[in-house]
N, CA, C and O of each residue as an XYZ file, in Angstrom:
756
protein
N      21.316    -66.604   -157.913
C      22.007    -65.387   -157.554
C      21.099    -64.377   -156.896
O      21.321    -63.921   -155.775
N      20.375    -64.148   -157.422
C      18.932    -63.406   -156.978
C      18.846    -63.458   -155.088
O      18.837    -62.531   -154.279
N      18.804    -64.692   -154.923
C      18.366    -65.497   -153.485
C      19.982    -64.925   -152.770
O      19.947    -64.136   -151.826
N      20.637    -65.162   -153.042
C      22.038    -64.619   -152.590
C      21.759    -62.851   -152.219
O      21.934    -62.411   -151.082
N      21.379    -62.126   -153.197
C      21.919    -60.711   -152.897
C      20.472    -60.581   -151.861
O      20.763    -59.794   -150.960
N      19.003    -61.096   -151.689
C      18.466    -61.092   -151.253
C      18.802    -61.468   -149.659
O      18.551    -60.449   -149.016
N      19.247    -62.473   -148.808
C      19.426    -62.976   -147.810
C      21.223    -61.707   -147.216
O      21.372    -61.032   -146.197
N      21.916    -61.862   -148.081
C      22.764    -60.790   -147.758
C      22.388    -59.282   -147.147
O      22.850    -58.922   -146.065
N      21.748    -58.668   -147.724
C      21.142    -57.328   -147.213
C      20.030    -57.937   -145.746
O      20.027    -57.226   -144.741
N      19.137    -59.270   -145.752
C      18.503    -58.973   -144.604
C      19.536    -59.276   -143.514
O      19.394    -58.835   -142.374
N      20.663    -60.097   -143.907
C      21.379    -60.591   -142.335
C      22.284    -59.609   -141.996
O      23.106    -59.691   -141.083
N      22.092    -58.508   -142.884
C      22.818    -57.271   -142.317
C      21.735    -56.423   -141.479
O      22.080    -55.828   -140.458
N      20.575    -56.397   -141.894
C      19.229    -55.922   -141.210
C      19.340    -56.578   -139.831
O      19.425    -55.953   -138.773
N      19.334    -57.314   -139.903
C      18.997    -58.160   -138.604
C      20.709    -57.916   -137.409
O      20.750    -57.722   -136.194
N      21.596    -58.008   -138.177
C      22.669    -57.651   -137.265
C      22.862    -56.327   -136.747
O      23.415    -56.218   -135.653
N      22.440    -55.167   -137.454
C      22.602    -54.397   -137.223
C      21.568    -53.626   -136.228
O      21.853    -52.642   -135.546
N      20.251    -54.313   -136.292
C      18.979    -54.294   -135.496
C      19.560    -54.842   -134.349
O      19.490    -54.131   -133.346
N      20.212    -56.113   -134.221
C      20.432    -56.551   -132.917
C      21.523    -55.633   -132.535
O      21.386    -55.255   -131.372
N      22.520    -55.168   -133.105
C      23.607    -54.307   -132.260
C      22.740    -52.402   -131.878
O      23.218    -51.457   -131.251
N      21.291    -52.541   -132.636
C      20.939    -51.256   -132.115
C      20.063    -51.360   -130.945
O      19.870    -50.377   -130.229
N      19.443    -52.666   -130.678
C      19.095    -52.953   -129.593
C      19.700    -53.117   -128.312
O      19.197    -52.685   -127.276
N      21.057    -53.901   -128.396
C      21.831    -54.282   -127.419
C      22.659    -52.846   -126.958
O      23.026    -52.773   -125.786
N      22.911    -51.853   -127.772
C      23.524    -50.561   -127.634
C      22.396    -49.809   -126.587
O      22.670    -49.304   -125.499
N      21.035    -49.882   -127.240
C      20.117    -49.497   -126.409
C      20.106    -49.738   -125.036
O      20.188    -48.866   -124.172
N      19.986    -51.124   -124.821
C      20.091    -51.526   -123.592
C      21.087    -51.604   -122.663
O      20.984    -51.854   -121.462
N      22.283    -51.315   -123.462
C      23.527    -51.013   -122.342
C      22.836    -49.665   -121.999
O      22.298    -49.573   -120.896
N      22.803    -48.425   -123.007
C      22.560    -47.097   -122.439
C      21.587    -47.234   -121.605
O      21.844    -46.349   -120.787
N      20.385    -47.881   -121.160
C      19.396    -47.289   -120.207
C      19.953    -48.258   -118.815
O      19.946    -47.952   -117.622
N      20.437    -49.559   -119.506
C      20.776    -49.751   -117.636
C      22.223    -48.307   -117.035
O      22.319    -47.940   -115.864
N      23.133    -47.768   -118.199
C      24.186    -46.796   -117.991
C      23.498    -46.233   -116.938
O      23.781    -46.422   -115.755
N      22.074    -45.142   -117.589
C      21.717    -44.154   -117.334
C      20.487    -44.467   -115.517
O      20.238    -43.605   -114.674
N      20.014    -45.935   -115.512
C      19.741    -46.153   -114.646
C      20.395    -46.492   -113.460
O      19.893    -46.580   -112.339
N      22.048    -46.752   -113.938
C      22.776    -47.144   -112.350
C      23.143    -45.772   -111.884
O      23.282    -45.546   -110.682
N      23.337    -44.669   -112.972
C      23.936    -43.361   -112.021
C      23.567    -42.878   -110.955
O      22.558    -43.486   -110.596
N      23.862    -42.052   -110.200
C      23.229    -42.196   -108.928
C      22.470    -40.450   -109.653
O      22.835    -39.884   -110.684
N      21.434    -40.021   -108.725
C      20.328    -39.259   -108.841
C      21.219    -38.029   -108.516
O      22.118    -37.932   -107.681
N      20.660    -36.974   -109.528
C      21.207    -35.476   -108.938
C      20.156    -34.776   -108.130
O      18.971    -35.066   -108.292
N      20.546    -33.848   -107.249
C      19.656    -33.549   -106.888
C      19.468    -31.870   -107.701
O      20.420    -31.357   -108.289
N      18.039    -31.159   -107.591
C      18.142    -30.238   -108.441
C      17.951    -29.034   -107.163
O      17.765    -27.857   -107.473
N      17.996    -29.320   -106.210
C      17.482    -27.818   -104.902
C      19.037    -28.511   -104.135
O      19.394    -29.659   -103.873
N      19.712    -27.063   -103.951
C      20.443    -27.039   -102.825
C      20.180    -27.671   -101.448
O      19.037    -27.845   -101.026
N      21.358    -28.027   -100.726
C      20.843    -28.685    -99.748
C      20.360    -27.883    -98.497
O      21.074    -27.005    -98.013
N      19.256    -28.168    -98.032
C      18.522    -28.288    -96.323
C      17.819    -26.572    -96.358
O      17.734    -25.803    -95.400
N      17.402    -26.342    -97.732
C      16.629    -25.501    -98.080
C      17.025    -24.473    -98.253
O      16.337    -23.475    -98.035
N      18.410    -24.419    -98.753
C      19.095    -23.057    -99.344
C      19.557    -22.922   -100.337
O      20.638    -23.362   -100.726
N      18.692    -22.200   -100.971
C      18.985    -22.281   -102.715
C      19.981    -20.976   -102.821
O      19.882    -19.846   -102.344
N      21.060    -21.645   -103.708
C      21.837    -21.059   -105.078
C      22.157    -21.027   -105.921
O      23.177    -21.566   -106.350
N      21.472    -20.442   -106.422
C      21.445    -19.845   -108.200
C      22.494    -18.890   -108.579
O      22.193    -18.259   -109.592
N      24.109    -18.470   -107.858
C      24.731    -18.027   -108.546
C      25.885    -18.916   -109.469
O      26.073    -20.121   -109.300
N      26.520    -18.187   -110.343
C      27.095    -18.955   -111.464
C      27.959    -17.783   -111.837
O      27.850    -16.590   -111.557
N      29.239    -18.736   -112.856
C      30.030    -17.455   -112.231
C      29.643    -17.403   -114.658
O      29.124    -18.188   -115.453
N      30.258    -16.111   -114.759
C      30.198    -15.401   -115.945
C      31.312    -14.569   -116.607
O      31.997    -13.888   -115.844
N      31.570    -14.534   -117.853
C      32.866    -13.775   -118.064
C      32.112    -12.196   -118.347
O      30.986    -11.892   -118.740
N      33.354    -11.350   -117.930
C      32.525     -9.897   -118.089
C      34.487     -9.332   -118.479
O      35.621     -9.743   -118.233
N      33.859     -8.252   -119.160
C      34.614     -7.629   -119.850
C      34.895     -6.365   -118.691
O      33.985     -5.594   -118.389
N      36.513     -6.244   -117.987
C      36.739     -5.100   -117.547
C      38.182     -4.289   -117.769
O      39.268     -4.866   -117.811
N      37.995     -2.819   -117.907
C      38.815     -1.988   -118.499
C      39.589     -1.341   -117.579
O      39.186     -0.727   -116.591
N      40.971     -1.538   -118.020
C      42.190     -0.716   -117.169
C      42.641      0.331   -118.288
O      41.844      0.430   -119.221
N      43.876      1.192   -118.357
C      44.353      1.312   -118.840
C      45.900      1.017   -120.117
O      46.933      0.349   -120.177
N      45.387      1.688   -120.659
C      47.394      0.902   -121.238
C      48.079      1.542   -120.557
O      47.682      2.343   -119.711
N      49.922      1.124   -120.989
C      50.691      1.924   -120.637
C      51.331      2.872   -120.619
O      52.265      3.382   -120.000
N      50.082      3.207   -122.134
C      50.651      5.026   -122.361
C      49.604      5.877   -121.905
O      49.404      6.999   -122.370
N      48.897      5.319   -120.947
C      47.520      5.876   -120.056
C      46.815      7.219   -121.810
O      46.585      8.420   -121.952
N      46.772      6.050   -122.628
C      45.936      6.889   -123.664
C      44.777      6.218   -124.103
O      44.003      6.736   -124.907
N      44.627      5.204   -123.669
C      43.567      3.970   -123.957
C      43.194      3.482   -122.800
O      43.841      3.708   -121.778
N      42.070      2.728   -122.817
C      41.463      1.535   -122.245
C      41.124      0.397   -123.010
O      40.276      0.392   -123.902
N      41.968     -0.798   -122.555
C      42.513     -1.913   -122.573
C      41.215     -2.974   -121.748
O      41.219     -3.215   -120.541
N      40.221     -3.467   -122.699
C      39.504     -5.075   -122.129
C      40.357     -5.485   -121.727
O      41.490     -5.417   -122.205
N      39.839     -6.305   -120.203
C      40.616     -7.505   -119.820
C      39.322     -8.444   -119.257
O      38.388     -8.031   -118.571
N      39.516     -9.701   -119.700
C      38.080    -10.985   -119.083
C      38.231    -11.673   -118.244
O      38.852    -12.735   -118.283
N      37.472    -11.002   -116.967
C      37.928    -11.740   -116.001
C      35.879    -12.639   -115.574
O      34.706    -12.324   -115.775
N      36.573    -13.683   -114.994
C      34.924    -14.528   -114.642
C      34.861    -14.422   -112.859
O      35.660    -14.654   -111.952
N      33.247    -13.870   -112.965
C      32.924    -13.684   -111.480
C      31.800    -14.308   -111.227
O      31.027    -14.633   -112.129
N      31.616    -14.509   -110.162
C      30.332    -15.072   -109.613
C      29.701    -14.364   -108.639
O      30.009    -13.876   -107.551
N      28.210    -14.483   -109.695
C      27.188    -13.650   -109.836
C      25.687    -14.304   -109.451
O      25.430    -15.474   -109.733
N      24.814    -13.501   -108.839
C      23.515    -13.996   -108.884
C      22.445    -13.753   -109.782
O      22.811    -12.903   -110.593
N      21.421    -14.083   -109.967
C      20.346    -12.978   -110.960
C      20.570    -11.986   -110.671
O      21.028    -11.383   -111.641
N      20.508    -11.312   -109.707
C      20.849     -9.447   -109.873
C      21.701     -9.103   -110.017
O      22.758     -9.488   -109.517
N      21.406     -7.723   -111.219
C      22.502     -7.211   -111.636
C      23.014     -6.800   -110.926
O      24.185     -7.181   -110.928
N      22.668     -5.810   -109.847
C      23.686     -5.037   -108.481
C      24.885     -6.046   -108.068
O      26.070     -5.723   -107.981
N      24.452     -7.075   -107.880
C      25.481     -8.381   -107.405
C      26.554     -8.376   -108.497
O      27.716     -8.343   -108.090
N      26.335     -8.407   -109.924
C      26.876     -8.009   -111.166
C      28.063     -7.087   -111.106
O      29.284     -7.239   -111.132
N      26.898     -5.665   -110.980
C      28.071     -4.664   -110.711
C      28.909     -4.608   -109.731
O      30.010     -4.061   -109.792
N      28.497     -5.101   -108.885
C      29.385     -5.411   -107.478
C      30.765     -6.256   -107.832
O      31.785     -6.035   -107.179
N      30.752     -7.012   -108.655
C      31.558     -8.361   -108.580
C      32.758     -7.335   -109.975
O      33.978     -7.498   -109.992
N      32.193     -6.605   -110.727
C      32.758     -5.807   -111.743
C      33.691     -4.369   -110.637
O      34.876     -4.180   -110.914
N      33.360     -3.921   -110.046
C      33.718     -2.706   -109.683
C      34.833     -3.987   -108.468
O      35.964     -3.584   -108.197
N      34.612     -4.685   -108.171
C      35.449     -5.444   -107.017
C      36.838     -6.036   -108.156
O      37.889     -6.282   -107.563
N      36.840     -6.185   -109.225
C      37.785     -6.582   -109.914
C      38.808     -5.083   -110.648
O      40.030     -4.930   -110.659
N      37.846     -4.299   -111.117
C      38.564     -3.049   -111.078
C      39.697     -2.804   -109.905
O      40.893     -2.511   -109.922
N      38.817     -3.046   -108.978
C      40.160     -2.152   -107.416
C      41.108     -3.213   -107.682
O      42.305     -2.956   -107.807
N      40.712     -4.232   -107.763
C      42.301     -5.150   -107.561
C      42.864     -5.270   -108.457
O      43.724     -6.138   -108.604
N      42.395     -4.064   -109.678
C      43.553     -3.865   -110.652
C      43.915     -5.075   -111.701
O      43.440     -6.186   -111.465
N      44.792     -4.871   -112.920
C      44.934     -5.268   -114.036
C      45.624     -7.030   -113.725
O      45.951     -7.262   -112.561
N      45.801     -8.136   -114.745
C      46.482     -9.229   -114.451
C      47.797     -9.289   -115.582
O      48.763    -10.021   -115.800
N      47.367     -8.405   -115.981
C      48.681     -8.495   -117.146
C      48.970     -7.352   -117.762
O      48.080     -6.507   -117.675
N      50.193     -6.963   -118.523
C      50.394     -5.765   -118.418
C      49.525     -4.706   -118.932
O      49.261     -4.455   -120.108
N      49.053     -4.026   -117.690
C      48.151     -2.967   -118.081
C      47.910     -2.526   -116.651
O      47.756     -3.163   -115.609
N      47.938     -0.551   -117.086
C      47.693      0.202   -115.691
C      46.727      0.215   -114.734
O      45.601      0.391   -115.199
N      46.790      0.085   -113.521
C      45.523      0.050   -112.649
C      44.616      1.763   -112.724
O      45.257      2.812   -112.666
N      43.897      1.747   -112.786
C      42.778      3.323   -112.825
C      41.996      3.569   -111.918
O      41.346      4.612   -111.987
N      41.830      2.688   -110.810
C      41.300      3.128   -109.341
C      42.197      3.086   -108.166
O      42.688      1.963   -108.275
N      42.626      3.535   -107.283
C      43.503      3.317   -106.412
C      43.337      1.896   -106.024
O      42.206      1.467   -106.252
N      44.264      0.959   -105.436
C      44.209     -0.194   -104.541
C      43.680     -0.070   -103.106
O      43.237     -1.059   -102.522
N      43.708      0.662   -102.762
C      43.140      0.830   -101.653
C      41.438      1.327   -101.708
O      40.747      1.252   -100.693
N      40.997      1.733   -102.758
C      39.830      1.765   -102.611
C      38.523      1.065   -102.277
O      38.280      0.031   -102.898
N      37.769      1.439   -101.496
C      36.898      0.338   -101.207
C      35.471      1.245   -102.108
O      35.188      2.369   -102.523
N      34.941     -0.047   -102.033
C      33.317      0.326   -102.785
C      32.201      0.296   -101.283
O      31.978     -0.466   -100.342
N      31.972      0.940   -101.526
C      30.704      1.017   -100.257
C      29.141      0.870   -100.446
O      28.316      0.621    -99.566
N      28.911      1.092   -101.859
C      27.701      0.615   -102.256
C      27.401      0.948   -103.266
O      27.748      2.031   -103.737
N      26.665      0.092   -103.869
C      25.977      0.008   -105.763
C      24.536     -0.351   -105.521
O      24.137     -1.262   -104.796
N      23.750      0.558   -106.286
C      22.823      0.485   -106.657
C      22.063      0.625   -108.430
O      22.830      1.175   -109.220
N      21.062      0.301   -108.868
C      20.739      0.786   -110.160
C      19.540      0.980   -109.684
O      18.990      0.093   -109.032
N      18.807      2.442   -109.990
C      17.659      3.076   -110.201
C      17.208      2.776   -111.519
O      17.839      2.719   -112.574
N      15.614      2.536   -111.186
C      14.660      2.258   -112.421
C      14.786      2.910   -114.196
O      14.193      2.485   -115.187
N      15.825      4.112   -114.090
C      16.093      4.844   -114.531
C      17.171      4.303   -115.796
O      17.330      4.773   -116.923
N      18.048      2.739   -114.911
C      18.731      2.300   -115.662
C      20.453      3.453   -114.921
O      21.572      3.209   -115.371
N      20.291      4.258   -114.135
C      21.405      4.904   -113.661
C      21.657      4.180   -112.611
O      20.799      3.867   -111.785
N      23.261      3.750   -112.545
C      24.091      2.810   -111.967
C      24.471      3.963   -110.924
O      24.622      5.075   -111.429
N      24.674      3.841   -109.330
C      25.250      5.105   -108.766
C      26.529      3.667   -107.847
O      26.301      2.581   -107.314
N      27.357      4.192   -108.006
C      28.326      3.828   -107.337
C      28.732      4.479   -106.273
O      29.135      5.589   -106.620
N      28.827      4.295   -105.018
C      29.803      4.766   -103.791
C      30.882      3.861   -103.865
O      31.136      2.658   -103.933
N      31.583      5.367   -103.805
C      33.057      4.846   -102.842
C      33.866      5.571   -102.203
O      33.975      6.795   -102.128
N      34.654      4.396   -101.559
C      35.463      5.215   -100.179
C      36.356      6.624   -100.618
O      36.719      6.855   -101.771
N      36.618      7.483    -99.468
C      37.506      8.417   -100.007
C      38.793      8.150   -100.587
O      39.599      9.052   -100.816
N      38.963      7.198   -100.778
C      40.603      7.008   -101.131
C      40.234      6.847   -103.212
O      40.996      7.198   -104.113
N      39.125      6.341   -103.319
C      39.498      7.272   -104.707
C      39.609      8.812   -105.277
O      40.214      9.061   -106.320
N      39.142      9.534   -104.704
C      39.635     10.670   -104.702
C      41.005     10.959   -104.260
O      41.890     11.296   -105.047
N      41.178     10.820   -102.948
C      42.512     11.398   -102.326
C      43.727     10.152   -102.482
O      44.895     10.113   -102.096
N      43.163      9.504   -102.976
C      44.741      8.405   -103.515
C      44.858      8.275   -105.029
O      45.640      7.491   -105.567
N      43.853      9.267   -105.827
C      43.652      9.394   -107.324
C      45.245      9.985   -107.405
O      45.816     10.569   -106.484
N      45.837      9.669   -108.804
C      47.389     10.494   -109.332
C      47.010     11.602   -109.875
O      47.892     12.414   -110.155
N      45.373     11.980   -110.215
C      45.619     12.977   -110.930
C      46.018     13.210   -112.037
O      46.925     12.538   -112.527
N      45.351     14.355   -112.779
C      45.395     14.937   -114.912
C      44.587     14.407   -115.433
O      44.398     13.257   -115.035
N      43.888     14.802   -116.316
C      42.747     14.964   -116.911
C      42.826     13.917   -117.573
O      41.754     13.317   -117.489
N      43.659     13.310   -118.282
C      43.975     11.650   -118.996
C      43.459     10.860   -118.039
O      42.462     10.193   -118.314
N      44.142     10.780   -116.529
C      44.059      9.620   -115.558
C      42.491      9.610   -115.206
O      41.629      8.757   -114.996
N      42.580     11.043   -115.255
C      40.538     11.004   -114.516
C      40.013     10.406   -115.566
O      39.476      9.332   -115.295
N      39.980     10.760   -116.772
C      38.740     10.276   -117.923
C      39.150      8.522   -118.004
O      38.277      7.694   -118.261
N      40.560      8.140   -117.751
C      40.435      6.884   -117.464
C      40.062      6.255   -116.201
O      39.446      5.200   -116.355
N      40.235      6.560   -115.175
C      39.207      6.022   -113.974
C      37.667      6.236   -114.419
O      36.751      5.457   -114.158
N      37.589      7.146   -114.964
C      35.664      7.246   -114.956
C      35.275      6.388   -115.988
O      34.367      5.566   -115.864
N      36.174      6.614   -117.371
C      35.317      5.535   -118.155
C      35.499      3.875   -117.705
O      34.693      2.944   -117.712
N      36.492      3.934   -117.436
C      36.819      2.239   -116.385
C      35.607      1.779   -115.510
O      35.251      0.605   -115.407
N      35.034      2.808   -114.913
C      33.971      2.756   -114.236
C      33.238      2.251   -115.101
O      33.238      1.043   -115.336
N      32.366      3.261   -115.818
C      30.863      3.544   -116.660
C      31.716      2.374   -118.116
O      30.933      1.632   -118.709
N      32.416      2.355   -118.312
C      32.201      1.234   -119.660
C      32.628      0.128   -119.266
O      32.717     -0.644   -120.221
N      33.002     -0.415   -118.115
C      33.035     -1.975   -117.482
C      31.180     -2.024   -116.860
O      30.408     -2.941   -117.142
N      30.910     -1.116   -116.216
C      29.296     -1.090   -116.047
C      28.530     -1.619   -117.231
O      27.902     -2.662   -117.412
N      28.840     -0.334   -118.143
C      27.393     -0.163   -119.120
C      27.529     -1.235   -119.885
O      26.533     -1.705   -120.436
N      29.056     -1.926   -120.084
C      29.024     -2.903   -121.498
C      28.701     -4.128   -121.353
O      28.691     -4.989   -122.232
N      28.280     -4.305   -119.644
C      28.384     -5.686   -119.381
C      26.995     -6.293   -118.683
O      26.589     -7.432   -118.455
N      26.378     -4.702   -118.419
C      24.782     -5.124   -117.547
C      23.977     -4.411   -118.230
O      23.993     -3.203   -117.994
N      23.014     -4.943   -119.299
C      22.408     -4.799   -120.131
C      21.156     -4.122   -118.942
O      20.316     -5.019   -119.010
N      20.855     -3.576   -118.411
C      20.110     -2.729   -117.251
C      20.588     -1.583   -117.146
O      19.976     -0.522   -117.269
N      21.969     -1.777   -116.858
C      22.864      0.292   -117.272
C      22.935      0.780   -117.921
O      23.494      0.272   -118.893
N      22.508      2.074   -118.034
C      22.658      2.965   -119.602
C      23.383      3.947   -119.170
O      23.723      4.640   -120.129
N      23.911      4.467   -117.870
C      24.799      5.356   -117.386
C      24.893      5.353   -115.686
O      24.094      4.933   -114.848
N      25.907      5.852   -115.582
C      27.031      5.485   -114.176
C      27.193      6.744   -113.409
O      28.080      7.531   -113.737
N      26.381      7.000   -112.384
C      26.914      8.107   -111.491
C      27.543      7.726   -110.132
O      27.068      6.900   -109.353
N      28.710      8.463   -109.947
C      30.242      8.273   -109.116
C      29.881      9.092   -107.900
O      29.761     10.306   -108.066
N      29.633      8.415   -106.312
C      29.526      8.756   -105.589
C      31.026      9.010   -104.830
O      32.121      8.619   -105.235
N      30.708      9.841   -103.515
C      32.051      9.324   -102.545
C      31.698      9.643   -100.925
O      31.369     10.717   -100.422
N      31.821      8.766   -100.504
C      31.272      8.554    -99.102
C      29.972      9.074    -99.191
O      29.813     10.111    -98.546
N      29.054      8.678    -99.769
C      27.593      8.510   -100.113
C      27.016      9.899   -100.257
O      25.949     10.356    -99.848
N      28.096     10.508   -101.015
C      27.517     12.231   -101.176
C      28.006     12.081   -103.172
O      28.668     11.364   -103.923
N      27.348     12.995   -103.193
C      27.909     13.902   -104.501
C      29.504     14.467   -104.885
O      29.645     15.687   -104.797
N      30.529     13.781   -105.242
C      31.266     14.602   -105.540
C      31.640     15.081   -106.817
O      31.406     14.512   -107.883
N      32.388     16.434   -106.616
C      32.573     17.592   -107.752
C      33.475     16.769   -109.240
O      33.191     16.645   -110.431
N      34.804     16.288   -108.262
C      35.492     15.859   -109.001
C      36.135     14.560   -108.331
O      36.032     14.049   -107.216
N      36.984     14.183   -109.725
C      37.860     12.649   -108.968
C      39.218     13.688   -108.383
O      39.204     13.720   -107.152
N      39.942     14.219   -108.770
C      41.202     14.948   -108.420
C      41.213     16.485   -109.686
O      42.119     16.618   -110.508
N      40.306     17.244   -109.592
C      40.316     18.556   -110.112
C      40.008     18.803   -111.436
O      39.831     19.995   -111.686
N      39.872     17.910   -112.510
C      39.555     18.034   -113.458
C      38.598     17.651   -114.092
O      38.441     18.316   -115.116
N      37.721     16.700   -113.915
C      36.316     16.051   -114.847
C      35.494     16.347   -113.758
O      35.983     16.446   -112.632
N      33.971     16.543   -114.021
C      33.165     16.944   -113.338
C      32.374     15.846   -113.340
O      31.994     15.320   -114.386
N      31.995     15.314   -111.875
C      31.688     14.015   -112.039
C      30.179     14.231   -111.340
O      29.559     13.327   -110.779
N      29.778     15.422   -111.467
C      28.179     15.666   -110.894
C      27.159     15.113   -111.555
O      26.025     15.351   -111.140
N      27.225     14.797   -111.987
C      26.462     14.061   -113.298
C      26.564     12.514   -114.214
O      27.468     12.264   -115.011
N      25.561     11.703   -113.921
C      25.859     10.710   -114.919
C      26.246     10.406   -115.933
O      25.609     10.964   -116.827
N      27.263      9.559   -116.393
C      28.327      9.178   -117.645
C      27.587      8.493   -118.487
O      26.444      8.300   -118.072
N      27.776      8.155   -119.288
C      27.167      7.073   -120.342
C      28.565      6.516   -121.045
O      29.564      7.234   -121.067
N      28.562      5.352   -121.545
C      30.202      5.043   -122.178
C      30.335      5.693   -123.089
O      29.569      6.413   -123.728
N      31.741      5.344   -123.202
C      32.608      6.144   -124.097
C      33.757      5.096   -124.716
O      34.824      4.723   -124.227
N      33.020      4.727   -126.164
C      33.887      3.883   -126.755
C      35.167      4.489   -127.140
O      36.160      3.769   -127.250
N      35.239      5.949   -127.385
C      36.518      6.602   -128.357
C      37.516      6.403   -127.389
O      38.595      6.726   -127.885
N      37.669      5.930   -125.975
C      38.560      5.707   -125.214
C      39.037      4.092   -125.477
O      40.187      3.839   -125.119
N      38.421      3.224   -125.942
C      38.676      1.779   -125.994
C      39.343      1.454   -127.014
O      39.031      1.784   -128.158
N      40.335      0.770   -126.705
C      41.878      0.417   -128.183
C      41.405     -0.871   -128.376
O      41.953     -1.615   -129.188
């Protein structure tokens, strides 16, 4: 009996050795017929963008909140490209129900971030003069701005609102937008 439980356990050794060998050797001829990736773009033009989910804010529909919505953009290492791809999803407004807070017609004309960590945004006149206006709508266009910025590019710590590459006072008469924002969670539901 002895000789029995002895020869039992090795011809399981041995079968199971041969099925870890033969498993082996399927995987490396697998991995040797694939065909080769290449790792550099082709004919010497590299791209390294990739797209990323980023968190951006509209309003609700009782324009008393700001409402996350996740939309995925494609992005390069720089953040400017970042904010660019964030402030370009703002203008074209919400995908589901929730209020738009920059005009549609607005265009962005240029983003930058100073060493400072201050995000300055230009844009066209039509956010101002196509803004609806009241002090609710403004503090939601601006924080839409500065907390889709600040929450998503770990480089921004605050957002100053250009318009046609000057300084302006206000969005439509009420918030004073001379000055850099920093977010403002007490607006986010």
């Amino acid at each position: 009996m002895t000789r029995r439980f002895i020869i039992v356990p090795a011809a399981i050794t041995i079968l199971l050795g041969t099925a870890a060998a033969i498993y082996y050797h399927l995987k490396q001829n697998d991995l040797n017929t694939r065909p080769a990736v290449s790792s550099s773009a082709p004919t010497g033009h590299t791209d390294n963008r990739v797209r990323t989910p980023v968190h951006v804010y509209f309003a609700d529909n009782t324009l008393e909140y700001l409402v996350s919505e996740i939309r995925s953009i494609v992005v390069s290492d720089d953040p400017a490209s970042k904010g660019k791809g964030i402030i370009e999803q703002l203008i074209r407004g919400p995908g589901k129900n929730l209020t738009q807070t920059l005009p549609a017609n607005t265009v962005l004309r240029d983003f930058f971030i100073a060493e400072d960590g201050t995000a300055y945004v230009d844009f066209s006149d039509e956010l101002t003069v196509g803004h609806p206006g009241g002090v609710q709508m403004e503090l939601l266009t601006l924080y839409a701005i500065v907390n889709s910025l600040v929450f998503n590019i770990d480089q921004i710590d605050k957002v100053k609102l250009l318009v046609n590459g000057r300084e302006a006072t206000t969005l439509a008469g009420h918030i004073d937008i001379r000055y850099p924002y920093k977010a403002n969670m007490l607006l986010v539901k």
